[in-house]
C-alpha positions as CSV (number, residue, x, y, z in Angstrom):
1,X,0.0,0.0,0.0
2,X,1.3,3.5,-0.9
3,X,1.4,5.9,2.1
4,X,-0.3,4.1,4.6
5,X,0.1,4.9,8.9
6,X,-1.2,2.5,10.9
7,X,-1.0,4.8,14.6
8,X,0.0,3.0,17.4
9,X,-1.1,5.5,20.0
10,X,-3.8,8.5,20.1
11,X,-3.3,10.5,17.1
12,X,-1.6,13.9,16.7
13,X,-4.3,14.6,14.0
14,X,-7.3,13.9,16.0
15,X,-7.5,10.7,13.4
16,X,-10.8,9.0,15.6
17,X,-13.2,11.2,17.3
18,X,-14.8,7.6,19.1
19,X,-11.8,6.6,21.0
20,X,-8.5,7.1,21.9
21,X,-5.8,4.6,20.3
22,X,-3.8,3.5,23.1
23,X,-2.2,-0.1,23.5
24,X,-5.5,-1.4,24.3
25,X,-6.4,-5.0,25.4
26,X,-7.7,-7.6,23.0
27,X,-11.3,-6.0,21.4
28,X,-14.1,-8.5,22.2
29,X,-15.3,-10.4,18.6
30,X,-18.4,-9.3,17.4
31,X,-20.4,-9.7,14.3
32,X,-20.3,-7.0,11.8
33,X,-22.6,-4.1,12.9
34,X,-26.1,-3.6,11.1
35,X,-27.5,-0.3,10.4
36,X,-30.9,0.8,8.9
37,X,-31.9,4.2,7.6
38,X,-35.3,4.9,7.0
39,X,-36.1,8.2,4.4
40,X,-40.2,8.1,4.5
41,X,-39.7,9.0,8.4
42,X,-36.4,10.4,9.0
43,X,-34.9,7.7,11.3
44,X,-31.8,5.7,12.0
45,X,-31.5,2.7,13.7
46,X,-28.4,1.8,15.5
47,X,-26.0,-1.3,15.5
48,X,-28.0,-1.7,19.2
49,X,-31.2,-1.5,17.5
50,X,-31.9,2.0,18.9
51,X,-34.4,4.2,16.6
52,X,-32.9,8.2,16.5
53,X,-34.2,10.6,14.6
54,X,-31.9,12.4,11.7
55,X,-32.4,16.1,10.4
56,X,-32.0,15.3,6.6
57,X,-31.7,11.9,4.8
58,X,-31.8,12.0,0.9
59,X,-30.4,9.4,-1.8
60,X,-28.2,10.6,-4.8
61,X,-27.6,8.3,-7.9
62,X,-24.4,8.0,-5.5
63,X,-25.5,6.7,-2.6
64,X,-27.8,8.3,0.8
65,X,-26.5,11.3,2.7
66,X,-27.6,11.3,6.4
67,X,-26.9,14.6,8.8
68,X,-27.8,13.6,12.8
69,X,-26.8,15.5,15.3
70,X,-25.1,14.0,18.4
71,X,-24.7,14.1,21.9
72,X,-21.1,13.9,22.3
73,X,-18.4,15.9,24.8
74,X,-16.1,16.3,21.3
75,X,-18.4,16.7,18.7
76,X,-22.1,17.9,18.2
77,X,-23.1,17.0,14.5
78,X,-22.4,14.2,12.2
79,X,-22.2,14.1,8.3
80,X,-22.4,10.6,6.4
81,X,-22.8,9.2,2.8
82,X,-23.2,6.0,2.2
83,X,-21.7,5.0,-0.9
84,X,-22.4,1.5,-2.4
85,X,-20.5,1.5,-5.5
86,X,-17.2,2.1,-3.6
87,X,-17.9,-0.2,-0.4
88,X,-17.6,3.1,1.5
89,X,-19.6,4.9,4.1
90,X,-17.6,8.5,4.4
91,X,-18.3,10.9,7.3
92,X,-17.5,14.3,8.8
93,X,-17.8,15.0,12.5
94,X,-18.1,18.6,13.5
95,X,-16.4,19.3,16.5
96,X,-17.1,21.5,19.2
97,X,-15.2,24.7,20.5
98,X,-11.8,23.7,21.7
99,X,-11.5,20.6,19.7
100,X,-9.0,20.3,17.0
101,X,-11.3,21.9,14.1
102,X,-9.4,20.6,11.1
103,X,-11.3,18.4,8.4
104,X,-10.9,15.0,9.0
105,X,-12.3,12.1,7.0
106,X,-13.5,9.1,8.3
107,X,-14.3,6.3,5.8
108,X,-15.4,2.5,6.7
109,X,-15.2,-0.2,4.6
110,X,-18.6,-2.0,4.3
111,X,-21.9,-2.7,2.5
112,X,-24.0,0.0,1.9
113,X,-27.3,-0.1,-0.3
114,X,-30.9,0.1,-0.4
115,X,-32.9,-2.7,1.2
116,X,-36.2,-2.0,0.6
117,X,-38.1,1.2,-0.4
118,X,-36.8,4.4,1.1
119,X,-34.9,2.5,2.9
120,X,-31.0,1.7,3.0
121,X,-28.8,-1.1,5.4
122,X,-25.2,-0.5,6.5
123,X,-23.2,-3.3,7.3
124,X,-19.7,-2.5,8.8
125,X,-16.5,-4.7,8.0
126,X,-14.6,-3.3,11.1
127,X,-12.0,-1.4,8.8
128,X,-12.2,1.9,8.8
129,X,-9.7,4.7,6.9
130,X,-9.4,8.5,8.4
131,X,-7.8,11.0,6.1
132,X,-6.8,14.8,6.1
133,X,-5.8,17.0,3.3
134,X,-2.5,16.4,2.5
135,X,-1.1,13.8,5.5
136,X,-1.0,10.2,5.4
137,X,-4.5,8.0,5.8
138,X,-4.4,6.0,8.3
139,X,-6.2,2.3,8.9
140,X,-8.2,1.5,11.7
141,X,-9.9,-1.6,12.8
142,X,-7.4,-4.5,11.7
143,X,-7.5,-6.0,15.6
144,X,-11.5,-5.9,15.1
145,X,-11.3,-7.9,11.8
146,X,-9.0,-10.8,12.8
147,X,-10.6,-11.2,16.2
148,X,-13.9,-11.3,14.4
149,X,-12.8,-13.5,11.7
150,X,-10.8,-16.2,14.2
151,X,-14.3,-16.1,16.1
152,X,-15.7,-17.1,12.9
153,X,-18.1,-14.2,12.7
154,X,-17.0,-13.1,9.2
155,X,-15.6,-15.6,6.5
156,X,-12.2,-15.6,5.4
157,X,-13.7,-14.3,1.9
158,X,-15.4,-11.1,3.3
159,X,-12.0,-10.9,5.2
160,X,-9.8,-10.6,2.4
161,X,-12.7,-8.5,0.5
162,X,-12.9,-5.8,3.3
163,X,-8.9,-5.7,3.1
164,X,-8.2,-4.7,-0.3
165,X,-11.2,-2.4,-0.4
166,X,-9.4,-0.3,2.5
167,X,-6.2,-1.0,0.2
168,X,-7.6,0.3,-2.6
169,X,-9.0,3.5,-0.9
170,X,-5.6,4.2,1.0
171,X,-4.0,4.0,-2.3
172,X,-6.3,6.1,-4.3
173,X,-6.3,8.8,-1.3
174,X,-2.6,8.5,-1.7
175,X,-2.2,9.0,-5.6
176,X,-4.8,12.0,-5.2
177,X,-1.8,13.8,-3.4
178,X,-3.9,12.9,-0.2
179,X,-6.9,14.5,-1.1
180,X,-10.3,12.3,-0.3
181,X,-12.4,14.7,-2.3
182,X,-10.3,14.6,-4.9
183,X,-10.1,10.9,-5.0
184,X,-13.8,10.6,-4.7
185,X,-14.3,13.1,-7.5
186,X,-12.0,10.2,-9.8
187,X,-14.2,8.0,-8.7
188,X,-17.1,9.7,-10.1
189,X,-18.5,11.1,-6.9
190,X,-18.9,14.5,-5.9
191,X,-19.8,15.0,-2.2
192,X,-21.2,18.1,-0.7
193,X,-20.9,18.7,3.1
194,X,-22.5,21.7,5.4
C-alpha cells in the first residue's frame, strides 16, 4: 500500500473522534454491525437496535447522505454518505469549541445499499480509513477484523474482500496527493458537506 500509517497511539491529527488509540487490550469479537436508515420517516436505527431521529436523509444516484446530530463531549453534528458503488460509508464529524477543528475524513469499509423502499442497510466490515488534506491516511480496525474473523463471525472471503477495499482506498487517497475529495471526484463522486 502506498502511504499508509497504521497509529499505534492517540493520534496527533485527532485521526478517531470515538476513541483514543492506546495499546488497548484484545477487542471482544463481534459480528459485523447492522444499520438501517429509513427516508419516508427520517430515522436511524443503531448497530444496538436503537431508533434516533436524523435532520436530513436524501439518496443521490451515488449513494444516501444522512446529517444527525449528536450528543457527544467532542463533537455535536455528524455528516455521512453512504456509498455503495465504492464499499464506503464516508463521514464528517463537526467538533465542538476547543476541539481540533481541522477536516478529517473518516471512511469505513462495508456494504451499503438500499434494502427495501426508502430504505438503505449499512453493514460495517470493522475497517475503517481516516484521512486529512494532504497527511497520510491511516487504517483503523485491523485488531476488530482478525478477532472477528478467528471467532468465525466473518468468513475468510469477506476478510480478504474488506482488506483490499481499504487497500484500494488508502492508495487512491494517496495517488490524489492525499486528497479524499479529490479521489472521490475520480471515482465519479462529488460529495457536498454543510
Amino acid at each position: 500500500m502506498t502511504g499508509l500509517h497504521m497509529p499505534q497511539r492517540n493520534s496527533a491529527n485527532g485521526a478517531h473522534p470515538h476513541r483514543t488509540i492506546t495499546n488497548t487490550p484484545a477487542v471482544p469479537a463481534h459480528r459485523p454491525r447492522l444499520e438501517y436508515f429509513n427516508i419516508a420517516d427520517l430515522s436511524w436505527t443503531d448497530y444496538r437496535g436503537f431508533l434516533h431521529p436524523v435532520e436530513r436523509l436524501h439518496a443521490e444516484p451515488w449513494g444516501l447522505y444522512v446529517e444527525r446530530t449528536v450528543d457527544n463531549p467532542r463533537y455535536h453534528y455528524i455528516e455521512s454518505w453512504l456509498l455503495p458503488e465504492l464499499s464506503l460509508r464516508a463521514t464528517v464529524y463537526h467538533l465542538r469549541p476547543g476541539h481540533d477543528r481541522g477536516q478529517t475524513y473518516h471512511l469505513d469499509i462495508g456494504e451499503y445499499g438500499p434494502c427495501a423502499t426508502k430504505k438503505w442497510r449499512a453493514e460495517s466490515h470493522y475497517l475503517h480509513v481516516t484521512a486529512r488534506p494532504g497527511q497520510v491516511p491511516e487504517l483503523h480496525g485491523i485488531d476488530e477484523l482478525l478477532t472477528a474473523h478467528a471467532a468465525g463471525h466473518f468468513h475468510t472471503e469477506h476478510t480478504h474482500r474488506a482488506i483490499e477495499r481499504a487497500a484500494a482506498v488508502v492508495d487512491g487517497i494517496a495517488g490524489c496527493d492525499h486528497d479524499v475529495d479529490r479521489w472521490l471526484l475520480s471515482r465519479g463522486v462529488s460529495l457536498t458537506w454543510l
